[in-house]
TORKE-256208 format. One record per atom (N, C-alpha, C, O, CB): x, y, z; residue in one letter. Coordinates in steps of 0.05 Angstrom, whole numbers, padded with zeros to 5 digits, always signed. Glycine has a CB too. Layout:
BEGIN
XYZa
...
END
This chain:
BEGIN
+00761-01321+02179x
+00770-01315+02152x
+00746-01315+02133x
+00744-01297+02116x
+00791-01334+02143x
+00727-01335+02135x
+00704-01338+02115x
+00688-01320+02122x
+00671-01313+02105x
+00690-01364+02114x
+00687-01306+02151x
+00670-01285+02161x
+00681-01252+02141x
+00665-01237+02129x
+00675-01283+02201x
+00697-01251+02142x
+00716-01234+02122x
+00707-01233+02102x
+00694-01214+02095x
+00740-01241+02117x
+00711-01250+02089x
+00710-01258+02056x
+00675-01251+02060x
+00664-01230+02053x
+00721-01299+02044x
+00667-01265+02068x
+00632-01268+02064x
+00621-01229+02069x
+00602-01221+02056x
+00614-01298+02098x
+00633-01215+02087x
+00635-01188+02100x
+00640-01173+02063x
+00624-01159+02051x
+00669-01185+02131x
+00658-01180+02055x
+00676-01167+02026x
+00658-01178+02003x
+00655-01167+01981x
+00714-01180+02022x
+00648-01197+02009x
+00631-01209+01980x
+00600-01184+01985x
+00593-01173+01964x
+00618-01259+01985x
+00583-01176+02014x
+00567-01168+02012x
+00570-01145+02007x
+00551-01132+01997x
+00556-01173+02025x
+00598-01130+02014x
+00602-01101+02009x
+00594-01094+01974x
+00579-01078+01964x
+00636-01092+02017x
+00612-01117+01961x
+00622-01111+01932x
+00588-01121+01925x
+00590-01119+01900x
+00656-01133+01915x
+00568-01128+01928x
+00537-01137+01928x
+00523-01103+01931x
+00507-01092+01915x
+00527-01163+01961x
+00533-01093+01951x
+00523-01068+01956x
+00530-01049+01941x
+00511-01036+01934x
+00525-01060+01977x
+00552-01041+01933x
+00562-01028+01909x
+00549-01038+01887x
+00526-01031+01879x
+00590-01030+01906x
+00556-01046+01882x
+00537-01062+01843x
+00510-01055+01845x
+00499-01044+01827x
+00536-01107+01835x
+00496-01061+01867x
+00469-01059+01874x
+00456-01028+01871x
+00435-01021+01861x
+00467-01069+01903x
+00481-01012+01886x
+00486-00981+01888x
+00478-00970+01856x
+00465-00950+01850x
+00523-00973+01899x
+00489-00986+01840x
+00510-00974+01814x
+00488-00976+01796x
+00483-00960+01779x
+00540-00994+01803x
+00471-01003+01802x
+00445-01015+01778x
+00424-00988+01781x
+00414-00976+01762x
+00424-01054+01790x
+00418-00979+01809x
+00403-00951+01816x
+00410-00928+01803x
+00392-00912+01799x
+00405-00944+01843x
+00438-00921+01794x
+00442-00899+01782x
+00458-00888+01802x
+00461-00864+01798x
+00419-00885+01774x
+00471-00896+01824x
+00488-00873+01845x
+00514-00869+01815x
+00519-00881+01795x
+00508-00892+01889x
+00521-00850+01826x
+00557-00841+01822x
+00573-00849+01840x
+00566-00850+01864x
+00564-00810+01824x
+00600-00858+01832x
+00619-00867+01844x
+00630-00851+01863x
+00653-00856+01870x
+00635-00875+01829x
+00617-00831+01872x
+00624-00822+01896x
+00598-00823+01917x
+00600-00817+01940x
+00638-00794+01892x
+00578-00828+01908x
+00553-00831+01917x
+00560-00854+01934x
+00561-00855+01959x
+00531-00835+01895x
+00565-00875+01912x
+00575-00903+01931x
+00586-00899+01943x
+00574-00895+01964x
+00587-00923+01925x
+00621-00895+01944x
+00643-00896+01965x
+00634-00881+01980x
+00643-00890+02001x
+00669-00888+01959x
+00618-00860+01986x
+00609-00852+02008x
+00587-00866+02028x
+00588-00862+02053x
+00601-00831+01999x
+00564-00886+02014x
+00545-00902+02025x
+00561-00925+02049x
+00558-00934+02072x
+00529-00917+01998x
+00583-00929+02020x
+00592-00963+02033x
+00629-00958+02058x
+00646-00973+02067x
+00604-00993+01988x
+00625-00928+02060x
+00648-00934+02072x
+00687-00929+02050x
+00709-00921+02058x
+00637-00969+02081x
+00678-00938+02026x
+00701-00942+02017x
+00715-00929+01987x
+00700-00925+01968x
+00700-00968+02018x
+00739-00925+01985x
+00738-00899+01963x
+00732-00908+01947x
+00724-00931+01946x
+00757-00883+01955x
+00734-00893+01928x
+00729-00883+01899x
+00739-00910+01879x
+00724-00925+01866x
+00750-00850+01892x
+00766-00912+01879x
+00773-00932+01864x
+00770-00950+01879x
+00792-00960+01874x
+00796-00932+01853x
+00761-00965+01896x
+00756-00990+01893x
+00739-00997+01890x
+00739-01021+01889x
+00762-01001+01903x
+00710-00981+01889x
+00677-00979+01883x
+00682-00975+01850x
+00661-00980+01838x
+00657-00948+01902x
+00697-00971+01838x
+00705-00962+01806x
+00717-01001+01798x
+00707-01012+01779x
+00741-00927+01804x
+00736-01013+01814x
+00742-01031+01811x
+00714-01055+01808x
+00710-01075+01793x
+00760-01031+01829x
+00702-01044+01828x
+00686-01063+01830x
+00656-01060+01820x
+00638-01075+01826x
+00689-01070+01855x
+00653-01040+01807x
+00626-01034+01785x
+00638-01027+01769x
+00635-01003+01767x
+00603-01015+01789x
+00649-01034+01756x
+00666-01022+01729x
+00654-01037+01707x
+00654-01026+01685x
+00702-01026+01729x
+00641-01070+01710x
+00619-01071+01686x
+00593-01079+01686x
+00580-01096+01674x
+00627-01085+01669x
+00585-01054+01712x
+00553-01064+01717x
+00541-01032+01691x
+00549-01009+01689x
+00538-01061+01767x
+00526-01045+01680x
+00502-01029+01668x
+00486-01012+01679x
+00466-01022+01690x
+00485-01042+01659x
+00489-00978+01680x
+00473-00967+01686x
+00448-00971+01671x
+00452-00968+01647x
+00480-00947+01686x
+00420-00978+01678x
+00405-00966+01668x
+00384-00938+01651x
+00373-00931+01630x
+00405-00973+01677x
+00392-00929+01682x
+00389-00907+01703x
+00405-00892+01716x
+00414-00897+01739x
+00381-00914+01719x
+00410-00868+01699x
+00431-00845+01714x
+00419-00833+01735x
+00400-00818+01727x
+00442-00821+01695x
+00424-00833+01764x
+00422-00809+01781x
+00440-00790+01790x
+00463-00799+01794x
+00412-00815+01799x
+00437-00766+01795x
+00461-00753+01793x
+00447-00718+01816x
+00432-00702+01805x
+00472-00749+01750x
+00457-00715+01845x
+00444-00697+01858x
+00472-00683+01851x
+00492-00689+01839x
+00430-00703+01889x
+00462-00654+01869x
+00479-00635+01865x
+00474-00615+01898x
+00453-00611+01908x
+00470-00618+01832x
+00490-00611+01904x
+00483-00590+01934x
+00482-00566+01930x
+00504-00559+01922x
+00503-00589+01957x
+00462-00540+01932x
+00464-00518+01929x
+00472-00509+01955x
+00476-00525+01973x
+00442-00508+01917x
+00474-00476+01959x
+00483-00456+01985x
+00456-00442+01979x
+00452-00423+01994x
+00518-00432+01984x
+00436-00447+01962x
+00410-00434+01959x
+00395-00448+01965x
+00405-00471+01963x
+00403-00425+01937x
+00362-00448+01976x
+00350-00471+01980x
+00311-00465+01970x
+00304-00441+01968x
+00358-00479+02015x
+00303-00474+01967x
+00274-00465+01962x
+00259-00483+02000x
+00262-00502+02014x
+00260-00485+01921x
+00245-00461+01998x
+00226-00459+02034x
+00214-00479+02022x
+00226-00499+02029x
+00201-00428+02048x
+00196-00484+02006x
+00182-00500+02006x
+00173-00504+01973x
+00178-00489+01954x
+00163-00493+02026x
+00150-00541+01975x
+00154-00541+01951x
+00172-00554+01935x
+00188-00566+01949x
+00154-00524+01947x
+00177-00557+01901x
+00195-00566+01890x
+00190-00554+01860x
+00168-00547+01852x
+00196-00595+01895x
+00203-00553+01851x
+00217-00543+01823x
+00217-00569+01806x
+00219-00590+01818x
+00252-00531+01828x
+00214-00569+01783x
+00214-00599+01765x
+00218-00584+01738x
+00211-00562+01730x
+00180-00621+01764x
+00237-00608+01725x
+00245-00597+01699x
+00251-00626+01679x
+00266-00644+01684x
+00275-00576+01704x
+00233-00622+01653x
+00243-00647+01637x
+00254-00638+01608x
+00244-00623+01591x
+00218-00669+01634x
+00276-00652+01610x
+00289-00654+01580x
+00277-00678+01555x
+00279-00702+01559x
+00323-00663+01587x
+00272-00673+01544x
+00258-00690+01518x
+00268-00688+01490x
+00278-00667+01484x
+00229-00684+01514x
+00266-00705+01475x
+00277-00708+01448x
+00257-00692+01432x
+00255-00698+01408x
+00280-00738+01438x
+00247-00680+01438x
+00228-00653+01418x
+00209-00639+01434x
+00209-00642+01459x
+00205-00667+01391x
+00189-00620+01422x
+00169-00616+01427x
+00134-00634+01426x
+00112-00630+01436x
+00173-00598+01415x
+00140-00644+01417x
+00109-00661+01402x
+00115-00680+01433x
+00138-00687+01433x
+00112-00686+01357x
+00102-00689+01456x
+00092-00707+01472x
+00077-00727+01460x
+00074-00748+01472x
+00077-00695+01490x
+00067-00723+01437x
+00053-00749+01435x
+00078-00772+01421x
+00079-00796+01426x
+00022-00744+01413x
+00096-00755+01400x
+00113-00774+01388x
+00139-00766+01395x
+00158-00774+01383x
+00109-00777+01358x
+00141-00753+01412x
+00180-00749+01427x
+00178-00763+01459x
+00157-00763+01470x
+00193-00702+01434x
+00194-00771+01467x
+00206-00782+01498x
+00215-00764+01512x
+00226-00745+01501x
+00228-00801+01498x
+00213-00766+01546x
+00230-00760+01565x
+00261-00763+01561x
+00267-00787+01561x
+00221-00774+01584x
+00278-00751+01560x
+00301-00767+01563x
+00311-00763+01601x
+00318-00782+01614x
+00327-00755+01537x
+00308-00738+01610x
+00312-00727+01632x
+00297-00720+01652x
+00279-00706+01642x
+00320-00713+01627x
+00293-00722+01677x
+00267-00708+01691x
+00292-00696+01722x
+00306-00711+01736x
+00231-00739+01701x
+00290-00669+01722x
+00310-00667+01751x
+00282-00650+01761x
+00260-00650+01750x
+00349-00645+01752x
+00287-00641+01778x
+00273-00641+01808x
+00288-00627+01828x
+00308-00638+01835x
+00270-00669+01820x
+00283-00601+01842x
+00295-00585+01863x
+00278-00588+01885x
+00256-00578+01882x
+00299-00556+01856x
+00284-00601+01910x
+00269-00588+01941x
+00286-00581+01958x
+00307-00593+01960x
+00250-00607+01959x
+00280-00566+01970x
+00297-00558+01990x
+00329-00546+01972x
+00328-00526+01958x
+00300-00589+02012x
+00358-00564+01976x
+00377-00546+01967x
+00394-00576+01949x
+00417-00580+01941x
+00396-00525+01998x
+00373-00588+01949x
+00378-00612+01928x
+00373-00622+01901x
+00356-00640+01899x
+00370-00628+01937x
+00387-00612+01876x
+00383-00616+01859x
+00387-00651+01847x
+00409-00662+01846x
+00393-00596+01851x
+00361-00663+01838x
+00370-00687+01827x
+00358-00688+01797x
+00342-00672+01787x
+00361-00713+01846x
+00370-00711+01785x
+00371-00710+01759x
+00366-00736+01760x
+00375-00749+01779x
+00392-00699+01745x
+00350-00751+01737x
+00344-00782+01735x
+00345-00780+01693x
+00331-00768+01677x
+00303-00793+01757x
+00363-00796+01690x
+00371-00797+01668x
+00368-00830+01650x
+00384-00848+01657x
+00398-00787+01674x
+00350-00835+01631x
+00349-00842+01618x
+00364-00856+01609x
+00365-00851+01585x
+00345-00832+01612x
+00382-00878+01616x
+00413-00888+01592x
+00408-00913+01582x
+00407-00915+01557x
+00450-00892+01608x
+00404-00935+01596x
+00407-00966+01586x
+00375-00970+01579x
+00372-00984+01558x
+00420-00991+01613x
+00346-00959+01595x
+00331-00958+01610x
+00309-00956+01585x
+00308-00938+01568x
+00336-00939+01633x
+00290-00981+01586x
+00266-00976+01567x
+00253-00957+01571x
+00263-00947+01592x
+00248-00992+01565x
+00232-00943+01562x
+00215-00923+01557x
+00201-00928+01577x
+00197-00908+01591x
+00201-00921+01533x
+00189-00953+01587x
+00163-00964+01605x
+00174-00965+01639x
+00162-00960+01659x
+00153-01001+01592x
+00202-00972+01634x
+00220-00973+01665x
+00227-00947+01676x
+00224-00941+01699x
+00251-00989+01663x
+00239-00925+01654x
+00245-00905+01661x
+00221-00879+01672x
+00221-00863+01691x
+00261-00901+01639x
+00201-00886+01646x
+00171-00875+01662x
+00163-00886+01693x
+00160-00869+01712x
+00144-00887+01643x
+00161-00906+01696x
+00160-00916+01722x
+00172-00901+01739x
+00159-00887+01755x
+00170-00938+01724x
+00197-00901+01740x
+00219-00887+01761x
+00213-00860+01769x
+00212-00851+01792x
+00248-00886+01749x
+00208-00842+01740x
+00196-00811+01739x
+00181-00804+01758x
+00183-00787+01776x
+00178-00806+01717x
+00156-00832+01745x
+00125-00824+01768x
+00127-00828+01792x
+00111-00815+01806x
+00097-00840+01766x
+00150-00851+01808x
+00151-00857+01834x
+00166-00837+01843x
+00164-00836+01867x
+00160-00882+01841x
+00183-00817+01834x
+00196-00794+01841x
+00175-00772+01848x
+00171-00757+01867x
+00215-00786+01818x
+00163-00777+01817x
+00139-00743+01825x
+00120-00746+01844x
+00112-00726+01856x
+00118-00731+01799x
+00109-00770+01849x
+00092-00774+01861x
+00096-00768+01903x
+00078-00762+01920x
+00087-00802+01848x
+00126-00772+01906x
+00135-00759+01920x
+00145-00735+01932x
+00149-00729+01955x
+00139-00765+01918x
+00148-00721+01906x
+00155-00691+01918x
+00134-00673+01932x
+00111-00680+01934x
+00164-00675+01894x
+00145-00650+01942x
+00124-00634+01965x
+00121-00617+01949x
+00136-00606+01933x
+00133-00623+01994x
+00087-00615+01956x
+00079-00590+01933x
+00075-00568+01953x
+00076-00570+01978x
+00046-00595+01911x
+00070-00539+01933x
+00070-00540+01909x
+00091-00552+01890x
+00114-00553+01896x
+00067-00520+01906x
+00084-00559+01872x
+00113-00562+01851x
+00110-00551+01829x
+00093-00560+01814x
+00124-00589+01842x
+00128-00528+01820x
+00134-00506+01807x
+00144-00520+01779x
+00150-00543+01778x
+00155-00486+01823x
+00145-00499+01752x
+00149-00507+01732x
+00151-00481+01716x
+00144-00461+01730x
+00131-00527+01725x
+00162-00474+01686x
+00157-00453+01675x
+00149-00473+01649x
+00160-00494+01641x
+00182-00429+01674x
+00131-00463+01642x
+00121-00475+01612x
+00100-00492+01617x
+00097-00509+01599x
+00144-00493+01594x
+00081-00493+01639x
+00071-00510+01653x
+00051-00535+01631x
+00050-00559+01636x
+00054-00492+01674x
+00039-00522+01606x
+00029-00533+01591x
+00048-00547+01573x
+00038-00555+01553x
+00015-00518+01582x
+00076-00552+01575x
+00092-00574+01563x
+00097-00588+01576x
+00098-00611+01567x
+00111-00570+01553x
+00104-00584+01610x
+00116-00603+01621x
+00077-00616+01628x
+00076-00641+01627x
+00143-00591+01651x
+00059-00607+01631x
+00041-00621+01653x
+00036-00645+01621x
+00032-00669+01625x
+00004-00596+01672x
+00036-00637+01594x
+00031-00650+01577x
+00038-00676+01563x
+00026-00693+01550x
+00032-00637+01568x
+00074-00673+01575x
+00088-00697+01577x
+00082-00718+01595x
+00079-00742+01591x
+00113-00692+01582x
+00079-00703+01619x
+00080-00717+01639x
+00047-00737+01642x
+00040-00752+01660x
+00088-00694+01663x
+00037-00731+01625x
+00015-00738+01622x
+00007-00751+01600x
-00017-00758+01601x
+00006-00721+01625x
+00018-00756+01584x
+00018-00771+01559x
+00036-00791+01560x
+00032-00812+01547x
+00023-00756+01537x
+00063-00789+01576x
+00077-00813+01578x
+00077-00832+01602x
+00082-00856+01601x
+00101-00807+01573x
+00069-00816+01628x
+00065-00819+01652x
+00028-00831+01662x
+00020-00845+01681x
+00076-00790+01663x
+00018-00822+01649x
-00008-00828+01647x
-00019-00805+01676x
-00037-00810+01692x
-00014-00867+01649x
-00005-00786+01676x
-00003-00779+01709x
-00016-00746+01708x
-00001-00729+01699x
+00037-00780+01723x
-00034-00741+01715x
-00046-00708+01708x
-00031-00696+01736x
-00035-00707+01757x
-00090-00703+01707x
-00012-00670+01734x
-00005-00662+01751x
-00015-00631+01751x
-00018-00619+01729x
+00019-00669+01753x
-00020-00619+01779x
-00023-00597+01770x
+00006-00574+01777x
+00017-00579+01798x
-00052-00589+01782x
+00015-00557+01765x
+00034-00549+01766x
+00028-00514+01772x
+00008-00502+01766x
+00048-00559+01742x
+00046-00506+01783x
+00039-00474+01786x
+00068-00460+01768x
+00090-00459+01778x
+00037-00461+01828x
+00064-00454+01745x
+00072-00434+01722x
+00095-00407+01736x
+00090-00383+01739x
+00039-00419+01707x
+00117-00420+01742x
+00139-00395+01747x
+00131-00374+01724x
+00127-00350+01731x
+00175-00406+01743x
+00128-00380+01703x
+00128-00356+01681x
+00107-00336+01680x
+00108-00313+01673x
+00127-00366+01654x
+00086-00352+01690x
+00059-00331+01692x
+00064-00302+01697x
+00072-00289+01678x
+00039-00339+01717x
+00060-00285+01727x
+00077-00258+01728x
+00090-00247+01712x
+00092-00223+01713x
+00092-00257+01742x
+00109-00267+01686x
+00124-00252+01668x
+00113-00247+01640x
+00118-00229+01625x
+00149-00263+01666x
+00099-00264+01637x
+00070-00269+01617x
+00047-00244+01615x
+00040-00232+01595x
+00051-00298+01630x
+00038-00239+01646x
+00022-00217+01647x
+00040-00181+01648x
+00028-00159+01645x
+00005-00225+01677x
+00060-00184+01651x
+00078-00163+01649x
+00089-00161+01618x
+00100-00140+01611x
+00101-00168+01671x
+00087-00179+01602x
+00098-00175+01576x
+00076-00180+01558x
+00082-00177+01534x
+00121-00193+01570x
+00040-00188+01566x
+00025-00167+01557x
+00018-00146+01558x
+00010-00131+01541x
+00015-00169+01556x
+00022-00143+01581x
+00016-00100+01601x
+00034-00083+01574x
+00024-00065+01561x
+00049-00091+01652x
+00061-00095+01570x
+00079-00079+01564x
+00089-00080+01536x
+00109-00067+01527x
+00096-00083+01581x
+00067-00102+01518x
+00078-00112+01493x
+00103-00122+01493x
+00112-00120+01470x
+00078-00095+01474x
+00116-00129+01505x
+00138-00154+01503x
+00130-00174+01489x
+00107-00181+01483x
+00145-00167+01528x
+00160-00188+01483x
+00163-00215+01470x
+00157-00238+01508x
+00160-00228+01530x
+00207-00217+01450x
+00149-00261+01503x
+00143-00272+01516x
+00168-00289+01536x
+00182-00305+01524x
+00127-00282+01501x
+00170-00287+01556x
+00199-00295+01569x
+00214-00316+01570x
+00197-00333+01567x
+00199-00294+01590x
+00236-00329+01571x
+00254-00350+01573x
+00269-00351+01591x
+00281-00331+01597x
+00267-00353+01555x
+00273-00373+01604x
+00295-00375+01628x
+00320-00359+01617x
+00320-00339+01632x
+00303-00408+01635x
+00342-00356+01601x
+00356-00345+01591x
+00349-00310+01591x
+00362-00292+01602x
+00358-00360+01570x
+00328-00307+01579x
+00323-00276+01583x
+00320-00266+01611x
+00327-00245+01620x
+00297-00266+01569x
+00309-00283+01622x
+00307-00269+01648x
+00327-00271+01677x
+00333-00257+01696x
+00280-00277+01655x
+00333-00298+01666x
+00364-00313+01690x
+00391-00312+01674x
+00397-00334+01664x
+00360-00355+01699x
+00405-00295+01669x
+00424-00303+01640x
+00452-00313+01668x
+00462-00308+01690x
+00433-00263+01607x
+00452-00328+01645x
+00496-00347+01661x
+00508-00342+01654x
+00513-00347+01630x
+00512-00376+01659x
+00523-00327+01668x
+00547-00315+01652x
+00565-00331+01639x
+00587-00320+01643x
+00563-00301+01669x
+00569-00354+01624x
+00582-00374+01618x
+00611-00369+01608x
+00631-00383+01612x
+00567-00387+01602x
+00609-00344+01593x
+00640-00329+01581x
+00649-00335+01605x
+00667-00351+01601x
+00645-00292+01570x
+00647-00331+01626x
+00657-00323+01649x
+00680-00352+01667x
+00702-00351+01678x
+00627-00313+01667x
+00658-00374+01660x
+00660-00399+01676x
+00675-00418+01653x
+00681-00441+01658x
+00628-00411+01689x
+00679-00406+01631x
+00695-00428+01614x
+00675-00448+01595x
+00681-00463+01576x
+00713-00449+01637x
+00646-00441+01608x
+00627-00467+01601x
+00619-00469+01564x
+00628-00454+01547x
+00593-00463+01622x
+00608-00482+01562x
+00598-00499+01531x
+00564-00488+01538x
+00551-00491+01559x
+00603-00546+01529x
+00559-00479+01521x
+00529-00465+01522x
+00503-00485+01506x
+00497-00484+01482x
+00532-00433+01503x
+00492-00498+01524x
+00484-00519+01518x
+00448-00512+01520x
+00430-00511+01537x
+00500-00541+01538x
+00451-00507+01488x
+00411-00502+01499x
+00396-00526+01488x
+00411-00545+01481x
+00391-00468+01480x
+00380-00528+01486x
+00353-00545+01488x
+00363-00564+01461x
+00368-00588+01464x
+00319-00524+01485x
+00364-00550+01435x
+00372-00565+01404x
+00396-00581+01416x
+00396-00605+01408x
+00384-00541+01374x
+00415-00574+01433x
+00438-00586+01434x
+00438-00604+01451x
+00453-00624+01448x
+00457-00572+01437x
+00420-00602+01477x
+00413-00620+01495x
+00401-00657+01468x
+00410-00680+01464x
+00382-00599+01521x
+00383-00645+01460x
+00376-00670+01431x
+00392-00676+01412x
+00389-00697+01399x
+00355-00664+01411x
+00415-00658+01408x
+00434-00668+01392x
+00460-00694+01403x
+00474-00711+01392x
+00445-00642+01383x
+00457-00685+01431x
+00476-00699+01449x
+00462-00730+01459x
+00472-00752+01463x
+00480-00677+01478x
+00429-00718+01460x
+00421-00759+01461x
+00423-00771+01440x
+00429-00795+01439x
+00391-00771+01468x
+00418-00755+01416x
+00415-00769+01390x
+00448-00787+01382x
+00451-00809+01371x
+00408-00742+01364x
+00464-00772+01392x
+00494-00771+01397x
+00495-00804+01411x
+00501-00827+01405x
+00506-00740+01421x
+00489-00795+01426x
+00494-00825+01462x
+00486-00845+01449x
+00499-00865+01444x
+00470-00824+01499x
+00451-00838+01440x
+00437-00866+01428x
+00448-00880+01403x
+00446-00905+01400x
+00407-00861+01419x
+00461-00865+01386x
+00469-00880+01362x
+00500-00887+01363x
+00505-00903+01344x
+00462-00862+01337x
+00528-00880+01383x
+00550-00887+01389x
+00555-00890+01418x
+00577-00888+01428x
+00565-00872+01378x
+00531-00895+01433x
+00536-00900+01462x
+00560-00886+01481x
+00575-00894+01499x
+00540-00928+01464x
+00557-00862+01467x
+00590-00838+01479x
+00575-00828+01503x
+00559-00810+01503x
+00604-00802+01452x
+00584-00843+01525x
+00573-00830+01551x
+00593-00798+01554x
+00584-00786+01574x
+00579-00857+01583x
+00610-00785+01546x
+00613-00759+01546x
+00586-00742+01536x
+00577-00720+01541x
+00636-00755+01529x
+00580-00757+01523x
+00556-00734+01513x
+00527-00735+01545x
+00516-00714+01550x
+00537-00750+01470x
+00524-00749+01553x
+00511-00744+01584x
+00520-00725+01605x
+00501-00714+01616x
+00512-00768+01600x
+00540-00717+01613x
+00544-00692+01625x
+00532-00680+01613x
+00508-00680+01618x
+00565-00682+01628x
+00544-00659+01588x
+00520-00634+01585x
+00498-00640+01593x
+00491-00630+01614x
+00513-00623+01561x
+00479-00659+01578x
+00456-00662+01583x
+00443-00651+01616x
+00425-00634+01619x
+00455-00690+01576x
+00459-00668+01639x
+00452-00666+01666x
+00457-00639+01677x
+00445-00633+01698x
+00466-00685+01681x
+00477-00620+01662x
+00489-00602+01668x
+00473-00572+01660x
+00474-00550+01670x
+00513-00608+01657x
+00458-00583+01638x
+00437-00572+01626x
+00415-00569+01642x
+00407-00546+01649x
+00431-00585+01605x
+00404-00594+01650x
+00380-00592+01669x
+00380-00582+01694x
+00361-00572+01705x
+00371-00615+01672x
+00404-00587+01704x
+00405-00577+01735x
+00405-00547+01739x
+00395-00537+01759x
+00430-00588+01750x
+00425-00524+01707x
+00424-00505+01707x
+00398-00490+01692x
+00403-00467+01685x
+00445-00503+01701x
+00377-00498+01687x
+00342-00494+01684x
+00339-00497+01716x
+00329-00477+01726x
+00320-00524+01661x
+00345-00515+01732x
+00337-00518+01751x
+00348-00493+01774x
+00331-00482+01788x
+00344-00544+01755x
+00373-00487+01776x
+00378-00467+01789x
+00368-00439+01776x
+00359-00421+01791x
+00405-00469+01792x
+00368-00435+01748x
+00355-00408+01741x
+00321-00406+01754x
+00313-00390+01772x
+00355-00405+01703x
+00312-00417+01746x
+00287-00432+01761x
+00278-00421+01789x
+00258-00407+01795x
+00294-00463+01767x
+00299-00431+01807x
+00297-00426+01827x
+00303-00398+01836x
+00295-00390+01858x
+00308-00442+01836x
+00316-00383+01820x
+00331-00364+01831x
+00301-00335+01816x
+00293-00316+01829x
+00373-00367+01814x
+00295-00341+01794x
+00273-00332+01783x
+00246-00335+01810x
+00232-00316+01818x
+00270-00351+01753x
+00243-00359+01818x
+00215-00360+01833x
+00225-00339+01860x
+00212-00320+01866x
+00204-00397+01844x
+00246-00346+01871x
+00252-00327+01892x
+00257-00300+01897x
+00261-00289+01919x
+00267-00332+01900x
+00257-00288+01871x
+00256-00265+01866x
+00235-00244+01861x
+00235-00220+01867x
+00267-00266+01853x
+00209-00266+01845x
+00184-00259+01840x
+00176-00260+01878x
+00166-00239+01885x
+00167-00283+01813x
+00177-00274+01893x
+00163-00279+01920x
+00180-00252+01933x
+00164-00236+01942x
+00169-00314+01937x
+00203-00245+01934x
+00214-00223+01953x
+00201-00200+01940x
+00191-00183+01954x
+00248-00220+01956x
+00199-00197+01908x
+00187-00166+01894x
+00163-00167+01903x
+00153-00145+01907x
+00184-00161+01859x
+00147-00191+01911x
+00115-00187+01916x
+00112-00171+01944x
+00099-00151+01951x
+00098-00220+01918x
+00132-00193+01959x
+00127-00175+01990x
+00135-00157+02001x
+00129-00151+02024x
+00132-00183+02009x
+00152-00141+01984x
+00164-00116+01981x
+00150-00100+01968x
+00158-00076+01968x
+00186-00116+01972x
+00126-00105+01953x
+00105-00091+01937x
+00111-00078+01917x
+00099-00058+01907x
+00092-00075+01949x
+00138-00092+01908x
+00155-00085+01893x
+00139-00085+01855x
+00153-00078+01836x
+00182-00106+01901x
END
């Protein structure tokens, strides 16, 4: 019986433990064996720090990784990370910012990036390598999805490209809330000052969909190249 009990005390140890990392409650019940509500019962008042949150695509990138950060402005020297997701292979993850000092959550970032398989792709490369480098202390070098569209919209006098101009979501379509970049900051500013965890979905929902346009943009530039297109 105490073998039992002692068996049930380490499970409900492993869940909480699960929960302080940032899994989702289905993340857990899937690790430990056991559903949904009773991993809900039993982290129901541990403190995320740290949101993690993956996603499974039917698309996948060969190689390499995709990286994308959400921040409370433009200026790197005086705005924060709030978000950093990350695509390899057909795995989108997201590492989110919630309970989590500035100094802990940087930490977590760099032990993530420092892991991924390069190349690792970016569009805007001089914002993200700039953050990542001013808060991270971490010089990365990044290869510029946008470039190709940069040199095609000087060839051609164009306006300069955006994930949206060039990947558009049909969102009329899907029912969704159109969540760009101002609103992604309006929604932390939101969280941080009434702790309304509704306002974190968009946010994640935001990043992962940069992340799939992203992807779907780099794979298209690689098939037009070898098609001599």
């Amino acid at each position: 019986m105490n073998e039992v009990h002692k068996s049930a005390e380490d499970v409900e140890w492993q869940m909480r433990n699960l929960r302080k990392q940032g899994l989702s409650l289905k993340e857990i019940a899937k690790a430990t064996g056991h559903s949904r509500s009773r991993v809900q019962k039993v982290v129901k008042d541990v403190p995320m720090a740290i949101g993690l949150y993956r996603r499974e695509l039917r698309a996948a990138l060969v190689e390499g990784a995709i990286i994308n950060l959400e921040t409370t402005g433009l200026d790197f020297d005086t705005d924060g990370i709030i978000a950093f997701g990350f695509l390899e292979r057909n795995i989108m993850t997201v590492i989110l910012r919630i309970e989590a000092e500035p100094a802990e959550f940087y930490h977590t970032v760099s032990e993530k990036l420092s892991g991924l398989a390069h190349p690792i792709y970016a569009w805007d490369t001089h914002f993200h390598e700039s953050f990542l480098l001013t808060k991270l202390h971490t010089p990365v070098d990044l290869v510029d999805i946008f470039e190709p569209w940069r040199e095609k919209a000087r060839a051609k006098g164009l306006s300069y490209p955006t994930l949206d101009k060039l990947v558009s979501v049909p969102r009329e379509y899907l029912g969704e809330e159109v969540v760009s970049e101002q609103r992604v900051r309006s929604l932390w500013k939101n969280y941080v000052r009434y702790r309304d965890k509704r306002s974190i979905i968009p946010i994640v929902r935001h990043c992962m969909e940069d992340l799939r346009q992203a992807l779907y943009l780099l794979t298209f530039i690689e098939s037009t190249a070898k098609a001599g297109l």
